[in-house]
N, C-alpha and C positions, 0 to 999 in steps of 0.2 A: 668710452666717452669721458670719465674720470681723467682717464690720462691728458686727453688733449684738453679739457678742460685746466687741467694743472699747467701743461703747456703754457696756454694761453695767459695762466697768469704771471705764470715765472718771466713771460716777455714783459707782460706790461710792468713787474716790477722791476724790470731790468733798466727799458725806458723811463721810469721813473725815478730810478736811481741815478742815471748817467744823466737825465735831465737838471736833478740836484745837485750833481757835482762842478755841471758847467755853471752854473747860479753861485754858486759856491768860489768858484774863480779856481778850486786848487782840484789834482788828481785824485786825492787820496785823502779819504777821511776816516779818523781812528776808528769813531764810531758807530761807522757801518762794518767794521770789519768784528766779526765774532771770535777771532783769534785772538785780541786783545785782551789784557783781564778786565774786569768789568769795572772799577773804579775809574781804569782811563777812558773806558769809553761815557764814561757819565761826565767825570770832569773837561772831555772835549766836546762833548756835545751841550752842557750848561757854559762853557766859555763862549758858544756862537751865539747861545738865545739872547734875544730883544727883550726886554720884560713883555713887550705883549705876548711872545711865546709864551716866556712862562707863564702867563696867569691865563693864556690856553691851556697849557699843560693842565692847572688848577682846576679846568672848568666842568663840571658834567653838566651835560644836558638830555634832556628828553627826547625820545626817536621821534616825536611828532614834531617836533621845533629845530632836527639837526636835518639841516637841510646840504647839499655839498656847498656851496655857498657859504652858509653859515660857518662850518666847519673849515672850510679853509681860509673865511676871510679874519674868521674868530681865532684861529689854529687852536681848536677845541680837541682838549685830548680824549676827553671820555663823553660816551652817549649811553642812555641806558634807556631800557623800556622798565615803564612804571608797572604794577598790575595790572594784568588784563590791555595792555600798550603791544598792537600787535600791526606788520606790515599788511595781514588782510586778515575778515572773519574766515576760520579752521585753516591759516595760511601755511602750505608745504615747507618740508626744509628745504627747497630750493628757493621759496618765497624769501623766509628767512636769510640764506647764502645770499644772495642778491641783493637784499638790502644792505646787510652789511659790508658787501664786496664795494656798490654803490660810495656809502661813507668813506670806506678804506682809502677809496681811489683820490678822494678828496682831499685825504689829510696827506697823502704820497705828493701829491702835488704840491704839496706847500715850499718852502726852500729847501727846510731843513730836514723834510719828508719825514715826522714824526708819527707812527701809525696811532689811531685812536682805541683805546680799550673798552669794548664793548660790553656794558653788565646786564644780567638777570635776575631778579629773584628765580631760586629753584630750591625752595625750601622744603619740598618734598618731591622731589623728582623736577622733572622742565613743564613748571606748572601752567604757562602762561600757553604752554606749546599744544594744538590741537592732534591727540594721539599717542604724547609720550605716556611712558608708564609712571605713575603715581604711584609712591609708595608711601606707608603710613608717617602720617606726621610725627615730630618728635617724642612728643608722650610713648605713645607708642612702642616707637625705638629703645628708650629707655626702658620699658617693662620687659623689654628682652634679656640686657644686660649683658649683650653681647657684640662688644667694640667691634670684632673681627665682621659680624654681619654689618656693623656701620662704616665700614670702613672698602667693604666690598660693596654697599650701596653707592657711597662717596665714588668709588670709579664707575659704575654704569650709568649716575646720575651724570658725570663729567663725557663719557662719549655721547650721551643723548645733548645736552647742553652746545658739545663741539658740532653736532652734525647739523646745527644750524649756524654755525659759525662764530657762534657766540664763545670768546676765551674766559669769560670772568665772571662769576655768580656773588651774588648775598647771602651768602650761608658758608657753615651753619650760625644759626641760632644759640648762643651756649649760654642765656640766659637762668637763674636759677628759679624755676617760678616760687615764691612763697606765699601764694594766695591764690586759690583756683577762681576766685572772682573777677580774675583777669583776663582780656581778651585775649590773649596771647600766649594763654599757660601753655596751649598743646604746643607752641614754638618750643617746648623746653622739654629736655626730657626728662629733667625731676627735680624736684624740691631739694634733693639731698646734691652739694656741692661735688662729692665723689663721684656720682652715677655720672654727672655734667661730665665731669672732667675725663670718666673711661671711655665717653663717648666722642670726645674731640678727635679720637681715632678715623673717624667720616673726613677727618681733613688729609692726610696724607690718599685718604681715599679719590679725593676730590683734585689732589692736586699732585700725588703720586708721592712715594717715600723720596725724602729726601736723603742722598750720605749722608757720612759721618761729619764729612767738612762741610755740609751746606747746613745740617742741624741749627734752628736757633735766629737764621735769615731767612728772609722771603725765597720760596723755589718753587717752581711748576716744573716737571719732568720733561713735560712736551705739547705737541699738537692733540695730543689724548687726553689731555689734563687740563685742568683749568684753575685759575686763580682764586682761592678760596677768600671769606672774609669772617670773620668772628664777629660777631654783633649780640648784642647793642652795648659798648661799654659806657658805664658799668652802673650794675643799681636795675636794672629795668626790670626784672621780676621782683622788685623789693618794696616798691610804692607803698603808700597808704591806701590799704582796706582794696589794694587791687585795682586801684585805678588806673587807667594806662594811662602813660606821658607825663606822670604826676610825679610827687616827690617821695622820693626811701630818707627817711628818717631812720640813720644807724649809724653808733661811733665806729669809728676809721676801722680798730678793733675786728669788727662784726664784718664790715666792710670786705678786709681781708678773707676774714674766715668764710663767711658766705658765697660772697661775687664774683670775688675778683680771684680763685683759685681757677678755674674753668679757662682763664687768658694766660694764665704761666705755662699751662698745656699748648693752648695754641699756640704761643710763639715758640717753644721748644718746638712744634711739630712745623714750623716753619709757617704759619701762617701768611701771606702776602696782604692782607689788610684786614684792618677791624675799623668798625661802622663803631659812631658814639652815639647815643643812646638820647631820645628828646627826653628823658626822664631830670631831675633835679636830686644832687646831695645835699641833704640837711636844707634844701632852700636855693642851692645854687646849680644855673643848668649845668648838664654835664659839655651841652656844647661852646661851654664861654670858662671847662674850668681847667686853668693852664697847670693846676699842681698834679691832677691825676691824668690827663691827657701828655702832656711834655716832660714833668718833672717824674712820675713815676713810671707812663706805660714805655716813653723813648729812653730814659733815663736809666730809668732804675731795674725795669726790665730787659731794656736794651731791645726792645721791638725797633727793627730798622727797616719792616715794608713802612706803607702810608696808612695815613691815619682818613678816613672817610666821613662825611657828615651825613645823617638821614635826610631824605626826600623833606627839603626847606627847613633843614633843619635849625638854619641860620635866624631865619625867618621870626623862627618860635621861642627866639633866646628872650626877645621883647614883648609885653604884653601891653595892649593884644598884638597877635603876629604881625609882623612886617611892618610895626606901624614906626621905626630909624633902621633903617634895611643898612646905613652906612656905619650906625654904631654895630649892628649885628654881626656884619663880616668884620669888622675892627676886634670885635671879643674873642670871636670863631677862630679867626687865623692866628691872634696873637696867643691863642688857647694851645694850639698847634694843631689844628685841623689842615690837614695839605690838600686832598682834593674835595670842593665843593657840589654835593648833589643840589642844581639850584632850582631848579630842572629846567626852568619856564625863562625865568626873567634875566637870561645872560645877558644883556646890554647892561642891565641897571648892578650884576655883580662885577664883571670888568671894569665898568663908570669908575665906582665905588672903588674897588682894588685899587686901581689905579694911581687915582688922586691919595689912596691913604700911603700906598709909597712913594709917591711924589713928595708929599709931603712930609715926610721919614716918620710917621706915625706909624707903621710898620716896616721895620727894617728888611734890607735887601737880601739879610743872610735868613731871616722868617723865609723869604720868600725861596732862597735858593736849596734850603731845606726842605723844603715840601718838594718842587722841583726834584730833587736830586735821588727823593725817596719814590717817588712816581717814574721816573726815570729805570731807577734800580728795580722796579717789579717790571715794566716793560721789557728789559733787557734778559733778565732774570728767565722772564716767560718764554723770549724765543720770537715776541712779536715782530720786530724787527727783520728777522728772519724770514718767520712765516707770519705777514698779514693778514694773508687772505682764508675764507673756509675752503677746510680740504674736501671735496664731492666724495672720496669714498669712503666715508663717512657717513651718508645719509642713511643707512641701510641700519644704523643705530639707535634710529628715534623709534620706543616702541616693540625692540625688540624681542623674541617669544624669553631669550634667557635674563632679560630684564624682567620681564613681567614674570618669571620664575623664583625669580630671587624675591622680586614684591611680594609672591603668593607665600614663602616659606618666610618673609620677614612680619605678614601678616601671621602665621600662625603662633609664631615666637613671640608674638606681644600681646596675645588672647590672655585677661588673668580672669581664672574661675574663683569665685569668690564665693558661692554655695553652689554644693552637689549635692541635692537631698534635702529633705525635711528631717528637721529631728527624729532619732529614731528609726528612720528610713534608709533601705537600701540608695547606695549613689546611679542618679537618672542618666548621666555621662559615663563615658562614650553613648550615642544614640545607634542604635540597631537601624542597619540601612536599608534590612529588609520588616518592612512594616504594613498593618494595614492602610492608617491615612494618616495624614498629617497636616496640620493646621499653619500655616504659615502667615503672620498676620504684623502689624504697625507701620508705619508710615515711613521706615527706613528697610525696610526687605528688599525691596523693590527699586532700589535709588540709590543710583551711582553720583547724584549730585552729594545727595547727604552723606555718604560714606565716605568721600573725599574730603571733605569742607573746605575751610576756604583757604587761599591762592593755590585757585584749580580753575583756570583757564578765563577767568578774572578775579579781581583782588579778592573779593569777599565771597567767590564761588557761586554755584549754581543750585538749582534742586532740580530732579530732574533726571532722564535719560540719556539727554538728547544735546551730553555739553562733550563731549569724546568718549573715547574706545575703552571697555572697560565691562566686567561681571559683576552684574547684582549679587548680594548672598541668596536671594532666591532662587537666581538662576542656578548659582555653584551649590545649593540645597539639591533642587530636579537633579543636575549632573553627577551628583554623589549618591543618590538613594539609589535601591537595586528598584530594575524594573517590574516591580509587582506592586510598589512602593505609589500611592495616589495621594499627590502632592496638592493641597487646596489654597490659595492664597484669596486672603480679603484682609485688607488692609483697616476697614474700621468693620469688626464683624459683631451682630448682635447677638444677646446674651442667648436669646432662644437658636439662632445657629450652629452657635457652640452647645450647645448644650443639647442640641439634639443630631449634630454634625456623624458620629462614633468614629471621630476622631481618638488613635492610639497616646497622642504627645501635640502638643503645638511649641511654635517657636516663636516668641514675638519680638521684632526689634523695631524698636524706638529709640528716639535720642533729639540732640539739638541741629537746629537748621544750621547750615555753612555760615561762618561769621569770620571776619577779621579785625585785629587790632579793637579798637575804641567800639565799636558796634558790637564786639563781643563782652565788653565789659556785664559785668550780670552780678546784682546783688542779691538775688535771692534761689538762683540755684537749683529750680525744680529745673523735673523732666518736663518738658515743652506739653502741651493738650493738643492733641487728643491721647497723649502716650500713659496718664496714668488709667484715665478710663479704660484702654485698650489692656493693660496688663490688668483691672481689674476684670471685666469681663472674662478673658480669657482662663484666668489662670484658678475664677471659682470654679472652675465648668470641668476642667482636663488637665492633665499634668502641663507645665508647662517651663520651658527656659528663656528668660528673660534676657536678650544680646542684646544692649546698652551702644548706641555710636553717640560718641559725644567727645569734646577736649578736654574734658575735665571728670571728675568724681562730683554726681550729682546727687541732690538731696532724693536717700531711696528707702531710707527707713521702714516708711511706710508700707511702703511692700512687701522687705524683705522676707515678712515671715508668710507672705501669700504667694511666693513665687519656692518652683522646687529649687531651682538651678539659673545659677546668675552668671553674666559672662559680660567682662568691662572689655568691648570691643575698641575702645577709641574713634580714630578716623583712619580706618585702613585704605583708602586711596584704592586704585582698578580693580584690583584681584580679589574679589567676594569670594572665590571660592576658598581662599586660606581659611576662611570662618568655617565651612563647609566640612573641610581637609580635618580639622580638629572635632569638632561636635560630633561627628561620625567617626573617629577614632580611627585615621588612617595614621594618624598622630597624635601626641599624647598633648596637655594642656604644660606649658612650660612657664607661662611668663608670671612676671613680680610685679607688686604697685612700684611704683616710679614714683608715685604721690599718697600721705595720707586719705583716706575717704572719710571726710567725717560723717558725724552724723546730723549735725544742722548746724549753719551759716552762721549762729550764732558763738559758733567754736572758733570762727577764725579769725585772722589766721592760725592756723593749730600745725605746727610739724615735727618731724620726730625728732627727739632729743628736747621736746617742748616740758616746761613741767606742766602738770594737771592734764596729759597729754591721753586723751580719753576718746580715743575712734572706731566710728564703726567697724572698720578694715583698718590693720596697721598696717607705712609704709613695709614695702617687702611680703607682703601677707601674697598669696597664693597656692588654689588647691591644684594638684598635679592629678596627672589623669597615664593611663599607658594605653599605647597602642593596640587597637581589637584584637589584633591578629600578632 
């Protein structure tokens, strides 16, 4: 079936190319041919465009507003689905294929048949997607501290990504968080600029190694690979007191030494785009600011994929948002932002374009540069080539050796942070042969909350019942030997427990799914019912304390009530990796990625801070071995 489906498209690209050449008036056009070097094919195909092309090229839009119409009357180069922006509720990869073969066929049609680059967030697997596998968010990753598993994540995320036909993701994230008050720390894999930068390794992952001679420019390997992005530059874990989209107060200095170390890695590793950040330096946004976007990241770094704006991020250069949309794209592009995420209001960003290079308020060569660099990852990637999704491919979304490698990147980022009460033998590894067990809080049981959020929409779900995936409870039952009488109550009373004869309980708590700004949180507890729950539990029976949460939450309080503490993060489908370690089928591996202080009132606190006084220090973890 694959095959003839391939068939079928290779015709219609065929007719749609010979269609374009008689439009075209001449036989033979440089750059449709792949045998050329890529310079001539960029330079013959920017000497044919109209500026209305290019400032198609320019344009992203929204999968609810790109319609073939739009697309080809707009000749819109890029479309993206926002969070949770999906062709149908739990829609197959076929649903997916089709949609964007739909689009494809649109922009083939145009004169110039320029294909459109379709994007997704997949910041922790293909999250928007109903069934991919989910692997732990950034945080996470980081407490691994091992590039090679991020970097073989980065390619199973890119075949699930492909087999809906999607070529181009929003990730990674190589943000530096320095404030867990921010809603987006788990986006980061740590505080410390080094762990960021081992882990931009997910990018060759995502986009496949590049040679020796492609080192340094934008490169995708192929139809298995997809077009990475770095984001947010630059500043966006640096804000004030954690606030997202707010301003990093830091000389240039600090800048360097913090931020911007994480973007020298991704353009060495060839990066194909980075996303600018709605954050502000010292006061100025980053997406109106032409010294660090043009003058240093094209410049000085010599990044020669395209530069990307957030979702309106034009928008939000003016306050309040959008309220001179023509000053905003005026700042943006002459900042050198090349493609526009606008998403909604493409009439009013072309309008706008338009008239401001009509009127040489932005110049022609601004524009042929963005142009030329959007061009060059097009080409770069193969789409030209291959437009369409490959069908045998679909058998990718979800599959068991993905969701294998989720389960083993989940155990690698478990940090044990108490084993024992003072004094006390270590309660880790847990014997799987036992009498009962208590299994109790408000995250055991919930594949929404272990995911958090963009996990199958923006700000995720709670719940069971949002895709394919094991509870820790479940992979608890699946791991204990069968003599083993597993009890779960999620808010259990003190007389329960206490009269249960329960051997050990296990409680997990932590914070509900959140994204960006809704995450923001200045005060840092563990959510209620989760401390009562660990008090209950843990006066009654021994007990170990699994923590799902983005962040290092205020736990002082507890820590000398609880035997055994375990900072699970947001480990996405695979519950059972939690399981695989606490039962000692594996030993406990991972590092903080972040200080854990010990109250709000420390921060921002991080390592290398003076007066630098934390509950847990970065790097801090207890190791465990294997039962057997």
């Amino acid at each position: 079936m694959g095959h003839v489906w391939r068939c079928a498209h290779l015709l219609l690209y065929c007719c749609l190319l010979l269609s374009t050449v008689g439009v075209q008036g001449s036989g033979y056009l440089k750059y449709k041919d792949p045998k050329q070097p890529l310079n001539t094919r960029i330079d013959d195909l920017l000497s044919r465009m109209s500026l209305a092309e290019k400032i198609g090229q320019m344009s992203q839009i929204e999968r609810s507003v790109a319609t073939p119409d739009v697309i080809k009357n707009d000749y819109i180069g890029s479309v993206l689905s926002g969070g949770g922006s999906v062709p149908a509720p739990q829609a197959t990869v076929q649903e997916w294929a089709s949609m964007v073969t739909e689009m494809q066929k649109a922009a083939l049609s145009t004169p110039l048949g320029i294909p459109i680059m379709y994007g997704i967030d997949a910041v922790h697997g293909h999250g928007n997607v109903y069934k991919a596998t989910i692997f732990p968010h950034n945080i996470g990753l980081g407490a691994t501290r091992d590039p090679e598993l991020a970097k073989r994540i980065g390619s199973a995320v890119a075949l699930e990504v492909r087999a809906t036909g999607i070529p181009y993701i929003f990730a990674p994230c190589v943000a530096v968080c320095r404030d867990p008050r921010w809603g987006r720390c788990y986006e980061s894999f740590s505080e410390d600029p080094k762990v960021v930068q081992m882990m931009t390794q997910i990018i060759p992952g995502f986009q496949g190694e590049a040679p020796p001679s492609s080192r340094g420019r934008p490169y995708v390997a192929g139809t298995r690979n997809v077009a990475a992005c770095a984001k947010h530059y630059v500043g966006d874990g640096g804000t004030n007191k954690g606030i997202n989209e707010n301003n990093t107060i830091i000389d240039f200095s600090g800048l360097l030494h913090i931020h911007m170390p994480p973007y020298y890695n991704a353009v060495i590793n060839s990066v194909s785009t980075i996303m600018v950040s709605y954050t502000s330096w010292n006061g100025v946004k980053m997406h109106a600011n032409h010294f660090l976007v043009t003058d240093f990241l094209k410049n000085k770094l010599k990044f020669r994929g395209f530069v990307i704006s957030d979702w309106q991020g034009l928008d939000r250069i003016t306050s309040p948002e959008g309220s001179d949309y023509h000053l905003s794209i005026k700042l943006g592009v002459l900042a050198g932002i090349d493609m526009v995420m606008i998403p909604f209001n493409y009439t009013g960003f072309i309008g706008n374009l338009t008239s401001l290079v009509h009127d040489n308020t932005i110049p022609m060569s601004r524009i042929d540069d963005a142009v030329r660099r959007i061009l060059r990852v097009k080409f770069t990637m193969g789409l030209f080539e291959n437009p369409f999704p490959d069908p045998s491919l679909a058998g990718e979304l979800g599959k068991q050796e993905h969701r294998d490698l989720a389960r083993e990147a989940v155990r690698k980022s478990l940090v044990l942070l108490k084993n024992g009460k003072y004094g006390e033998k270590p309660l880790l590894p847990l014997p799987k042969k036992c009498g009962k067990i208590l299994v109790a809080g408000s995250h055991a049981d919930n594949l929404g909350n272990q995911c958090g959020g963009w996990t199958i929409t923006w700000q995720g779900l709670q719940g069971n019942n949002l895709t394919a995936g094991t509870t820790i409870l479940e992979g608890i039952k699946s791991t204990v030997d069968g003599s083993a009488q597993v009890v779960y109550s999620e808010e259990p009373s003190p007389d329960f427990v206490h009269k249960g004869g329960f051997n050990y309980a296990i409680v997990v708590v932590g914070e509900p799914p959140y994204a960006e700004t809704q995450g923001d949180n200045l005060n840092l507890t563990i959510p209620a019912p989760g401390p009562s729950v660990i008090e209950t539990v843990c006066s009654n029976v021994k007990c170990i304390v699994v923590l799902i949460s983005g962040r290092p939450l205020v736990v002082e309080p507890y820590i000398n009530k609880i035997d055994a503490f375990v900072a699970a993060w947001l480990p996405g489908t695979e519950g059972k990796g939690v399981a695989d370690v606490l039962f000692g089928d594996y030993g406990f591996t991972g590092k903080l990625s972040r200080t854990w202080f010990k109250s709000v009132d420390q921060l921002p606190m991080n390592v290398g801070d003076p007066h630098y006084d934390p509950l847990f220090p970065f790097g801090f973890g207890l190791e465990t071995h294997p039962s057997n």
